[in-house]
N, C-alpha and C positions, 0 to 999 in steps of 0.2 A: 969665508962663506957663512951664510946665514943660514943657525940649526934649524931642525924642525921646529915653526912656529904652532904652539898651541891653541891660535888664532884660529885656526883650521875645525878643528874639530867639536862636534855637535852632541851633546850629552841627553839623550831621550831616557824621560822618564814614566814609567805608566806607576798612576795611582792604584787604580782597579784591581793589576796583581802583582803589587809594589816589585817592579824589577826597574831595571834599567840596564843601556847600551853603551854605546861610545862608538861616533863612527866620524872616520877622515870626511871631509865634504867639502874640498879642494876646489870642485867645480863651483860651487858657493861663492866663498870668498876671493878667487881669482874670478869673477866675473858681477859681482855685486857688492863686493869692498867689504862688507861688516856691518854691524848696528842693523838701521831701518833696510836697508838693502836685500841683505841676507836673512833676515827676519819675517818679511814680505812674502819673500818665494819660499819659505817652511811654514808660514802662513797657510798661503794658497794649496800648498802640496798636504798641511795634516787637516785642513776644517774644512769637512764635506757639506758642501750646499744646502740647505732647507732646515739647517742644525738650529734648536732654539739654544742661546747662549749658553743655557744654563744645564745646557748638555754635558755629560762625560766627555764626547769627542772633541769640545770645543776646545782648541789645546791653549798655553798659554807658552808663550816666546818672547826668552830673553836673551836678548843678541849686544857685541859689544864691539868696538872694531880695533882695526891695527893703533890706531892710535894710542889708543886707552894704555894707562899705564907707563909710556914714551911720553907721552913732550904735556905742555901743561895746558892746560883749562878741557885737553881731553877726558874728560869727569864723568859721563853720564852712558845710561844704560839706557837698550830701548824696550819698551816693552807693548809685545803685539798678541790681536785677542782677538775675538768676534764680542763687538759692545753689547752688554745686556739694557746700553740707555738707547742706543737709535738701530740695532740691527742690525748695523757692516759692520766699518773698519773700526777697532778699538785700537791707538795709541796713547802711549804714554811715555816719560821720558823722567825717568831720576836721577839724583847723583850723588853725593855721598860717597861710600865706599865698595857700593854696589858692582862697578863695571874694573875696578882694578882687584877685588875678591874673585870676581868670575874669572878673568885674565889667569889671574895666579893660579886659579885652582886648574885651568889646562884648558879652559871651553871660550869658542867664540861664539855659541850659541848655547841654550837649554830651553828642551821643548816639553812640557810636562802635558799630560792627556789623563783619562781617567777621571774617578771618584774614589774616595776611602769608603770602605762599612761606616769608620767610627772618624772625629775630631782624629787632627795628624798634624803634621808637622813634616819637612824633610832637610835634613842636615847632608851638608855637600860638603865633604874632607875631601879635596882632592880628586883622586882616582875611584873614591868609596861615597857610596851615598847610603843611608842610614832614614828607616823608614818609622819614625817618634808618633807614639800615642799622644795629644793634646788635649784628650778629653777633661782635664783640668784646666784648663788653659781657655774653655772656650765656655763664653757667658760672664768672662768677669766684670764686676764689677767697675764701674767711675775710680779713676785713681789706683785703678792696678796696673802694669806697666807689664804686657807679654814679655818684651822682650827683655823685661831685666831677669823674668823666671826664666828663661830659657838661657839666657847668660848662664845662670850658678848651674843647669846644666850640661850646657857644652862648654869643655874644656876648648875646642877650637885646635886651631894650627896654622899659624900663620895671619892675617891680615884677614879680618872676617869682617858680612855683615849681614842683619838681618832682616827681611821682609816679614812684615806680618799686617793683618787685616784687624779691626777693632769690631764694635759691637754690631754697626751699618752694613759689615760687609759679611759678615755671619748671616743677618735678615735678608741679605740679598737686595740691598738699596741699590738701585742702577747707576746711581752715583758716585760709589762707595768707591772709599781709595786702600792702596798699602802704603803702609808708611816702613821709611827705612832710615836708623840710624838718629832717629827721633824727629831729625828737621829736614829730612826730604820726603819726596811722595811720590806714587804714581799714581799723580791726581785726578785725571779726566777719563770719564769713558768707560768706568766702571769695573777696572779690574777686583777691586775690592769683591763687589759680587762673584765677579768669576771663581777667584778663590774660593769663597763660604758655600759656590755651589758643589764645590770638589772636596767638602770639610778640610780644607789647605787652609791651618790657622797660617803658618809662618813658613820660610824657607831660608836657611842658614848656611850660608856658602864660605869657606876659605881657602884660601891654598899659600904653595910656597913657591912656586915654581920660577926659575928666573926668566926674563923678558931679552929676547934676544934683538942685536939690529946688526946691519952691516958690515960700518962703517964708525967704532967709538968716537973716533978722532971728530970724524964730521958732524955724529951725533952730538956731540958734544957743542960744538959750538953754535950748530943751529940752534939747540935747546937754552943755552945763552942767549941767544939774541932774543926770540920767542919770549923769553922771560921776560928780557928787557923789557920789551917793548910791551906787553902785559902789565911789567910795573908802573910802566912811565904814561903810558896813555892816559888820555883825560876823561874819557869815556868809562877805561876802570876803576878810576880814582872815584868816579861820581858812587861806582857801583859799590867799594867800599868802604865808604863815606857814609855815606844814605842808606846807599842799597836802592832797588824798584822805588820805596818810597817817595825818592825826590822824585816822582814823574806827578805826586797829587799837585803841588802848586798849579806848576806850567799848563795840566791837563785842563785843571780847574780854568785856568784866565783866558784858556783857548777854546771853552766850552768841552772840549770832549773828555770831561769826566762825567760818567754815566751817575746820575743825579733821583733817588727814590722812583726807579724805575722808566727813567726817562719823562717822567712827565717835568720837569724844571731842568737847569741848567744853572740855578744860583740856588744857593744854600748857606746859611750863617753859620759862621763857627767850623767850615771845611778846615782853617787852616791849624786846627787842634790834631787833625788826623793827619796832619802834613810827616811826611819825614824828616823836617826840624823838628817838628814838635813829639816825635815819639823820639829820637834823639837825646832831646833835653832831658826828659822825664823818664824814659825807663829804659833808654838803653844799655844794656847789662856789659854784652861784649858780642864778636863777630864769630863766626865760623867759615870754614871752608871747606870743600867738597876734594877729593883725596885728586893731588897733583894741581891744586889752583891756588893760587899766587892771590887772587882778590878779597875771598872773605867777602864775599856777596851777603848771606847768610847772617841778620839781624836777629840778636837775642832782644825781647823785653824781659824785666823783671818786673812780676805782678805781685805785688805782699797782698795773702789772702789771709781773715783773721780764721783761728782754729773755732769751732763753734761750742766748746765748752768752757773758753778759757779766755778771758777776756783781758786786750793787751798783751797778748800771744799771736805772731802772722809767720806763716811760713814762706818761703818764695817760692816763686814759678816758674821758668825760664821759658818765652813762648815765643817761637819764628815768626816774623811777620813781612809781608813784602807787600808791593802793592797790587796786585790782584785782592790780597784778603781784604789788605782796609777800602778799595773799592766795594767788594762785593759785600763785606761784612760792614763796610762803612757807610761810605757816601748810599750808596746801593737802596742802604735800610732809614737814612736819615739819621744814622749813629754818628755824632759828632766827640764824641767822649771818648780818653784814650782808653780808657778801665773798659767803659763797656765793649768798645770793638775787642779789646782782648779778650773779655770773658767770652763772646760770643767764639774768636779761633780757637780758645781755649776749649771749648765745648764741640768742634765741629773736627779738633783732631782728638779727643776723648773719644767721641764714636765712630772716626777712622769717614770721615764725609769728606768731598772733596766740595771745599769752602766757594769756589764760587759758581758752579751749581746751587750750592745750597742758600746763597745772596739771591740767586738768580729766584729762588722756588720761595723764598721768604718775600722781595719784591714782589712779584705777580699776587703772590697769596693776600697781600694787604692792601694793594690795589682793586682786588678781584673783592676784598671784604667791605673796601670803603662805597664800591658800585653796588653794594649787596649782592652780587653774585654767590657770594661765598656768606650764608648766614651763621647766626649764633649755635643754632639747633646742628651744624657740620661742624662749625673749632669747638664744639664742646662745651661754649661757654665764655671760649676765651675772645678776648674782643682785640681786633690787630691795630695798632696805629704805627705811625710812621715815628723810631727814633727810641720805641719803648722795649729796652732791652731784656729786661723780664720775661715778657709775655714772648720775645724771641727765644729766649734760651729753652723757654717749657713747649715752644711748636717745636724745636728741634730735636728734645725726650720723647716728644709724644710722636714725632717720621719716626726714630728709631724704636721705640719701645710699645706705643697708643696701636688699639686693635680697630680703634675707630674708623670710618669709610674714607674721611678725606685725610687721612694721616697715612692710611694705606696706599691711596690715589698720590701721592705726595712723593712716597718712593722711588714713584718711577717718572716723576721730572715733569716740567712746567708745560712740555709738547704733550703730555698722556692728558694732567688735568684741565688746560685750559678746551683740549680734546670733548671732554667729558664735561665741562660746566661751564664751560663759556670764556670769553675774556681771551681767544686768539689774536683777539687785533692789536692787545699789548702784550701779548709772551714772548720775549725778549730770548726767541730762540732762534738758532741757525744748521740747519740740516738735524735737525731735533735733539742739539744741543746748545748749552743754553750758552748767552754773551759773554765774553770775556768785557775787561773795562775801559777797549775804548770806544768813543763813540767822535772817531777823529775824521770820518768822509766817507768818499766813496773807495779809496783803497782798505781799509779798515774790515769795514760790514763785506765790500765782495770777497774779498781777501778770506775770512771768514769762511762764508759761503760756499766756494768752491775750494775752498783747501780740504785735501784730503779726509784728516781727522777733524775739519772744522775749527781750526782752533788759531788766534791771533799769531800763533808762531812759524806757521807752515811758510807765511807769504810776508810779512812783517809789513801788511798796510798801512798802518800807523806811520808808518815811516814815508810811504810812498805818499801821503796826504801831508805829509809835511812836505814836503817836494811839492807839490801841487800850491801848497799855500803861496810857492814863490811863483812858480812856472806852470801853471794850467797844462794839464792833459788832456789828449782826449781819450775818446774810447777804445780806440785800435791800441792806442798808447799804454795806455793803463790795463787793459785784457793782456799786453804782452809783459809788462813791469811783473804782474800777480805771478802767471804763467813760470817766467825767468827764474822768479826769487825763489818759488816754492821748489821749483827743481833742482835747484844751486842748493838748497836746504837741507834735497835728499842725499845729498853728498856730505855736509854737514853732518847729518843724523846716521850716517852709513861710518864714519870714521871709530867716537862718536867727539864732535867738539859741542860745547857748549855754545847757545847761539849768542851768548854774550861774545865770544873772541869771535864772531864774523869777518870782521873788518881787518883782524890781524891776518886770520887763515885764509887768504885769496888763495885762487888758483894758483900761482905758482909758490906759493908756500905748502899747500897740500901735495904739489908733489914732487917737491924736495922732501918733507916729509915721510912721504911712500916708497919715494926711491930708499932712503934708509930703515925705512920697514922692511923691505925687500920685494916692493911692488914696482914694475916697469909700466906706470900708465901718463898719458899727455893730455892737455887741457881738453882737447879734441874726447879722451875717454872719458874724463868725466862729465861733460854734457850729455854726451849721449849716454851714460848710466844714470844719470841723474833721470831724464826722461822717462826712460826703463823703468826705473824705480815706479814715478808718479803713475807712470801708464799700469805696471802691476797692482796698483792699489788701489787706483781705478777699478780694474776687471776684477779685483775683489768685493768692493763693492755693489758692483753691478750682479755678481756673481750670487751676492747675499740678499737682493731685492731692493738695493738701489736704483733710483729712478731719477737722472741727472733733469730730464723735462719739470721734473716734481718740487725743484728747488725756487723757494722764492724769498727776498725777507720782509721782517715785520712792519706791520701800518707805521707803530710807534716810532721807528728811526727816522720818517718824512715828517714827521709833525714838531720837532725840534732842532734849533741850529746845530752843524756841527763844528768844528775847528774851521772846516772849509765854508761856512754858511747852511742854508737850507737844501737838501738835495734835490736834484733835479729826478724828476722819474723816467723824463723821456733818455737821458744821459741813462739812468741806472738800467733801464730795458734794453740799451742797445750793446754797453756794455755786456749784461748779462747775456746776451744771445752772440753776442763774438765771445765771451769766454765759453758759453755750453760746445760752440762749432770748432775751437781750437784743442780743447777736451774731446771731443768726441775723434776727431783728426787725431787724437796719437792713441787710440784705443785698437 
C-alpha cells in the first residue's frame, strides 16, 4: 500500500505576521494532478479581484506534482502570481533543485501572502519555517552573490535550494526574475517584482523526507526504460550537445530568427552566435536539473581582466541558451560571442528576465533611430544596433537611472511604446513581449492566446513546421493551438519538462500515476487538462482581461516568415475561431 503522500499537502505562509499552517488539500491534488493545476485553483481561491500586483494579498504559488522526484526529466517547479507586467495571469516554470527540495521537504504546494516591515528572507526545514532578517542582503552590490551569503548561513538538511531576487526585483521591474541554484529562473511575468514588493529577498527550502510509490518492482523498470529512452533519443542528444542553441542556424536559413527587431531577416556574422560557435570557444561544461539525464544547461566561460592588474582575468561561468542569444543576440544585432555574454552576464547580475529585456532594448533603438525616443530622454546616450556598450549602461540606468524613460522602461515595451509612440513595432503579445520565434502563423497565435502568452503553452513553432510540409487551415490550426496548450496543462500539472513531451505520451503518464498511486485514464486527463486552461482563463478574465482586446503587431506582416509572408485575412479568421472556442470552455 501506498503511505501517506506528501504530495498532498499545502504549506501557507503569511509575511505580515510571519506565521504559517500546513493543511491536507486532497481535494486539490485528486482532482487537479499538481504543478500548474493545483496551483491555478489556490490561485483563484487566495488573489482577490481588483488587487494591484504589488499588493500584500497578491499571494505567490509554488506547486510541484507526483511526479517530481520519481521518474526523470520530472525537474521543474511551477510558479503562479498575479503579473506586475500585464495585470492577470503570472506564470513561471524553473528547475534545478527547486521542485525535488519542495517534495522532500513534505509540500505539494506553498502559498506565501503578506509583506515583511523590514528586508526577509524565509527558510523551509521541513516541517519548520524560519522567519530571517535580510536587511543585509538587500542593495548589494554587482558581483555579490545572495545566495552564497545565505549559504554560510543556513546549515540546511537535506537536498536544498534557493530562490532569490537580484537588484530589478527589489525596484520592482515588471520584468524582474528569481533566479534559483545560479542557472535557473523564474523568468517571465515578473515574479521578481512580486517578491521585492513583499521585501521577499530569498526563500530557502529543504527536506529529507522519503518519496513513496506503489509498486518498487514496476517502479523500477519503467524508470529504466524512461531513462533509456531519454538517453538514446535524438532529440536529447541535440539538447545535450548544443543545447536550445542549435535552433540559431536552422531558425536563421528559415527566416524565423527574430532579426534587430524584425525589421530584417538577414544579418552577417549570425553564425558567430550559433551553438557551434559558442561550443568551440567557451564552452566550459554542462549541467543538469536534479533527476534529468540531459544536461540541457550550457556553461560559457568568459576570462574578465581584473581592473588593477594587468595580465590577471578571472573566469565566469555564464548559462546560455537560445532565447538569450536571440534576445541578447540577434535581437540587438550583437554578433560577438564576448559581448552577448557580457550583456546575460549583466541581465542575470540585476536578476532581469533576458528576453523581455532584448525585447525593451530592440524597440528602444528602433524607437531612437525614428527619433521617437530623443537624446535629451537616454540622457545622452545615443542607441545603435550591435553596440554593446551603450547596451550594458541602458541596462544600469532601468535598474538603477531616476530618469523618466529609464523609469517608463521598467515596466516593458506595452507601457512605453503606450506613452511615446512606436506601437506598430512593439513586438509584444498580450502585453508581453516576443519570445524568438518568428516561425508563422502557429508561433505568433500560439503566443497570443496561450494562457501566460508565452512560446511554451502551445509550441507553434512546431506546428508551423508542420505547415511548412502540409498547409492548414484555420479550423485546423485554432484546434492544433487549442489541443497542445491543454495537453501542456497536464505537462505542467505533473511537473515534466517540455523537453521530454514526446517521451511522456498519454499512456506513459499513466502508467506513471498509476505507480504514483493515481487511478486516472486518458479520457481524465483531457478533460483536466481543459479544466486547467478554462480556470486560467476565468482568472484572467477575473483580473481585467479582455479576450476581444487581443491583437498582434503591424511588425510580424511586414516580414517573411519560415512559412512566407502572412496572410491577414487567414490571421483574422483564425483569430476569431480561436476567441469563439475559448470563449466555449469558459
Amino acid at each position: 500500500m501506498i503511505k501517506q503522500d506528501p504530495i498532498k499537502r499545502v504549506l501557507y505562509i503569511d509575511l505580515s505576521k510571519k506565521s504559517y499552517s500546513i493543511e491536507e488539500r486532497d481535494d486539490l491534488f485528486a482532482n487537479y494532478i499538481g504543478g500548474t493545476g493545483v496551483a491555478i485553483k489556490l490561485l483563484n481561491q487566495n488573489c482577490p479581484s481588483n488587487i494591484d500586483a504589488s499588493s500584500p494579498e497578491n499571494p505567490i504559488i509554488f506547486a510541484i506534482g507526483p511526479l517530481n522526484g520519481l521518474f526523470p526529466i520530472a525537474s521543474k517547479t511551477v510558479a503562479l502570481f498575479k503579473s506586475p507586467h500585464t495585470g492577470n495571469l503570472g506564470e513561471s516554470h524553473a528547475g534545478g533543485r527547486s521542485a525535488l527540495a519542495i517534495r522532500m521537504a513534505g509540500y505539494g504546494a506553498i502559498v506565501i501572502k503578506g509583506k515583511s516591515e523590514r528586508p526577509s528572507y524565509i527558510t523551509i526545514h521541513g516541517d519548520k519555517v524560519y522567519f530571517r532578517d535580510a536587511t543585509t542582503l538587500w542593495g548589494l552590490k554587482e558581483g555579490v552573490s545572495p545566495a552564497s551569503l545565505i549559504r554560510r548561513r543556513e546549515e540546511g538538511a537535506g537536498l536544498r535550494t534557493i530562490m532569490r531576487i537580484g537588484p530589478a526585483g527589489e525596484r520592482g521591474i515588471t520584468y524582474s526574475c528569481v533566479t534559483l541554484e545560479t542557472y535557473r529562473h523564474f523568468g517571465r511575468l515578473g515574479l521578481g517584482a512580486v517578491f521585492g514588493s513583499k521585501n521577499l529577498k530569498a526563500v530557502v527550502i529543504s527536506g529529507k523526507r522519503d518519496l513513496p510509490v506503489l509498486d518498487f518492482k514496476d517502479y523500477r523498470a519503467l524508470y529504466g526504460e524512461l531513462l533509456k529512452q531519454l538517453a538514446e533519443s535524438d532529440k536529447m542528444k541535440k539538447y545535450h550537445e548544443l543545447g536550445t542553441p542549435a535552433n540559431v542556424k536552422p531558425l536563421y536559413f528559415s527566416k524565423g530568427l527574430p532579426i534587430k527587431n524584425l525589421l530584417t531577416n538577414e544579418h552577417d556574422g549570425i553564425d558567430e552566435i550559433s551553438g557551434e560557435s559558442f561550443a568551440e570557444k567557451h564552452l566550459s561544461r554542462r549541467v543538469a536539473c536534479s533527476h534529468c539525464p540531459v544536461a540541457c544547461i550550457h556553461l560559457a566561460a568568459l576570462r574578465k581582466p581584473y581592473e588593477d592588474e594587468p595580465y590577471f582575468y578571472r573566469t565566469v561561468n555564464i548559462s546560455y541558451d537560445y532565447e538569450l542569444l536571440y534576445a541578447l543576440g540577434s535581437m540587438l544585432g550583437v554578433t560577438d560571442t564576448k559581448g552577448v555574454l557580457s550583456l546575460i552576464e549583466i541581465v542575470e547580475e540585476m536578476g532581469l528576465d533576458a528576453i523581455s529585456t532584448g525585447v525593451v532594448l530592440s524597440w528602444l533603438t528602433e524607437a531612437y533611430e525614428k527619433g521617437i525616443i530623443t537624446d535629451a530622454l537616454t540622457e545622452g546616450l545615443k542607441l545603435e544596433w550591435g553596440n554593446v556598450d551603450t547596451y550594458l549602461e541602458v541596462i544600469r540606468r532601468i535598474v538603477y537611472g531616476n530618469g523618466e524613460l529609464y523609469e517608463d522602461l521598467r515596466k516593458g515595451v506595452a507601457y512605453a511604446s503606450n506613452k511615446y509612440g512606436g506601437k506598430e513595432f512593439a513586438l509584444v503579445f498580450g502585453k508581453n513581449e516576443m519570445p524568438g520565434y518568428h516561425t508563422g502563423y502557429g508561433s505568433h497565435l500560439g503566443v497570443l492566446f496561450g494562457a501566460r502568452h508565452s512560446h511554451l503553452d502551445s509550441g507553434g513553432y512546431a506546428i508551423d513546421k508542420e505547415m511548412m510540409l502540409k498547409p492548414l487551415n484555420e479550423e485546423q490550426l485554432a484546434d492544433k493551438i487549442i489541443t497542445e496548450e491543454c495537453w501542456r496543462q497536464i505537462l505542467s500539472s505533473l511537473v515534466i519538462c517540455f523537453f521530454g513531451r514526446e517521451i511522456y505520451i498519454p499512456e506513459v503518464v499513466i502508467k506513471c500515476l498509476r505507480i504514483a498511486g493515481y487511478e486516472i485514464d486518458e479520457e481524465d486527463l483531457n478533460r483536466i487538462g481543459k479544466e486547467i486552461y478554462r480556470e486560467k482563463y476565468l482568472f484572467k478574465i477575473k483580473h481585467g482581461f479582455e479576450i476581444e482586446n487581443l491583437s498582434l503587431p503591424d511588425r510580424i506582416f511586414e516580414l517573411p516568415t519560415s512559412v512566407g509572408i502572412l496572410d491577414r485575412r487567414f490571421i483574422q479568421k483564425a483569430t476569431e475561431i480561436l476567441k469563439e472556442k475559448i470563449k466555449s470552455l469558459l
